[in-house]
C-alpha positions in Angstrom: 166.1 76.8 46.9 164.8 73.8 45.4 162.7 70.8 46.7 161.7 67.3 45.3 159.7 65.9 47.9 157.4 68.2 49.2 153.8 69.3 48.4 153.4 72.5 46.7 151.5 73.7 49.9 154.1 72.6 52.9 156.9 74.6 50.5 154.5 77.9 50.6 153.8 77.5 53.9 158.0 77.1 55.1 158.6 80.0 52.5 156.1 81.8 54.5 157.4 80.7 57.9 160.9 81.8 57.5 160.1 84.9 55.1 162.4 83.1 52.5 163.2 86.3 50.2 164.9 84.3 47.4 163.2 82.2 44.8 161.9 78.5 45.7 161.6 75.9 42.9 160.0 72.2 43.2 161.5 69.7 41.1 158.7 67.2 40.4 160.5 65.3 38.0 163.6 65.5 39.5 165.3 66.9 36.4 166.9 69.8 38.2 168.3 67.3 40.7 170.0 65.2 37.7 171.3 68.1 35.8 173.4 69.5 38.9 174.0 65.8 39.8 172.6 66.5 43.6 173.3 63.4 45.5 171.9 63.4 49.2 169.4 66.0 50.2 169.5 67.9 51.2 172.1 69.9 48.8 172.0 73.5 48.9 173.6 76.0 45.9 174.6 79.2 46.2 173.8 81.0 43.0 175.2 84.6 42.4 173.7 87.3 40.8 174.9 86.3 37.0 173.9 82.7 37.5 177.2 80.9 38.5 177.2 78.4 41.5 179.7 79.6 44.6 178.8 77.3 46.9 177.8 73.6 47.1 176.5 72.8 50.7 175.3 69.3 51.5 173.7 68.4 54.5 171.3 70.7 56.2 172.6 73.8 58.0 171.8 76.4 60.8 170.5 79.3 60.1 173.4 80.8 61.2 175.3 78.9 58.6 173.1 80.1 55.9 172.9 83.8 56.8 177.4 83.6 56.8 177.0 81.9 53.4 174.3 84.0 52.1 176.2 87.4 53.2 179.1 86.0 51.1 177.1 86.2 47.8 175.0 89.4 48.5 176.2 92.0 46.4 
């Protein structure tokens, strides 16, 4: 997961809140976002385990969304 806007403290504090168990980046210079040309946020990518992007997702989702999408990708 990546965020842009955010304080390094409120991202800690959601990771901690939903038990995130996947790694959680904060692009604060935006490169990230321009190198995988994200347009709105938020923009999710599924990333498997050798690197590639599977899955695009704009807009935010359920949790229920997530989990289907995230069950797709779990080896």
């Amino acid at each position: 997961a990546l965020d842009a806007d955010e304080t390094d403290i409120a991202v800690k504090n959601f990771v901690n809140q939903y038990g995130l168990k996947f790694p959680v980046a904060i692009d604060k210079g935006q490169k990230i976002i321009g190198t995988y040309g994200v347009g709105p946020l938020p923009t999710s990518f599924l990333i498997d385990k050798d690197g590639k992007v599977v899955e695009q997702i704009i807009g935010e989702q359920t949790k229920e969304q997530l989990e289907g999408y995230l069950k797709k990708i779990t080896p």
